[in-house]
C-alpha positions, 0 to 999 in steps of 0.5 A, a space after each residue: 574679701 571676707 563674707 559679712 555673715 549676719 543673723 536675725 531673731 525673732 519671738 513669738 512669732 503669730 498670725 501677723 507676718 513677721 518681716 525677718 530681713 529686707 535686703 539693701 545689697 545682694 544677700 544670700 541666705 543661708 538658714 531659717 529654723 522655725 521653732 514652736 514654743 507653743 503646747 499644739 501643733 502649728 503650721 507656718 509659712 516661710 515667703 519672701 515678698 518682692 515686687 509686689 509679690 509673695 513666693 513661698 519656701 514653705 505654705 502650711 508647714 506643720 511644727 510638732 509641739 516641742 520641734 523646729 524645723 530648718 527651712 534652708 539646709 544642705 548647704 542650700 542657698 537662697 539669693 535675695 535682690 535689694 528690696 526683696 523681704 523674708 517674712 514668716 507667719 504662724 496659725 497660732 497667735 506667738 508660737 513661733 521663735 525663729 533664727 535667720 542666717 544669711 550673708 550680707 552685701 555678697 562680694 565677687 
């Protein structure tokens, strides 16, 4: 069976966490890039919230002006269970675009 690869985008990303993905199925992602769109340095966070609970991928990350920063790479994978959500927050009010990728209902 053919994997069903997905993507999300968000924009002007601030301090209010942006929910990018919540999982109904057994999904994996497979890459976040933060980019800074703003003239300062921005330091981001990169979490999923399941039940109840926030776990970081990244606490605090500073993004130079005019730079990205790819949370999931070499090949690297984060499984994610029916309920669990990515979310992603700046200390800068609409400084952040970013560009999730991940694989949808994951078959056996």
């Amino acid at each position: 069976m053919a994997q069903d690869f997905e993507r999300v985008i968000a924009r002007n990303i601030g301090t209010s966490a942006s929910t990018l993905v919540t999982s109904n199925s057994d999904d994996a992602v497979i890459g976040v890039r933060v980019a800074n769109v703003v003239t300062q340095t921005i330091a981001v966070d990169v979490y999923i919230s399941s039940g109840g609970a926030d776990y970081y991928l990244a606490k605090n990350v500073s993004i130079p002006q005019g730079s990205s920063m790819e949370f999931i790479d070499g090949g690297a994978k984060v499984v994610l269970l029916s309920g669990d959500a990515v979310k992603v927050k700046s200390d800068t009010a609409s400084s952040a675009d970013c560009w999730l990728s991940y694989i949808d209902s994951i078959s056996t």
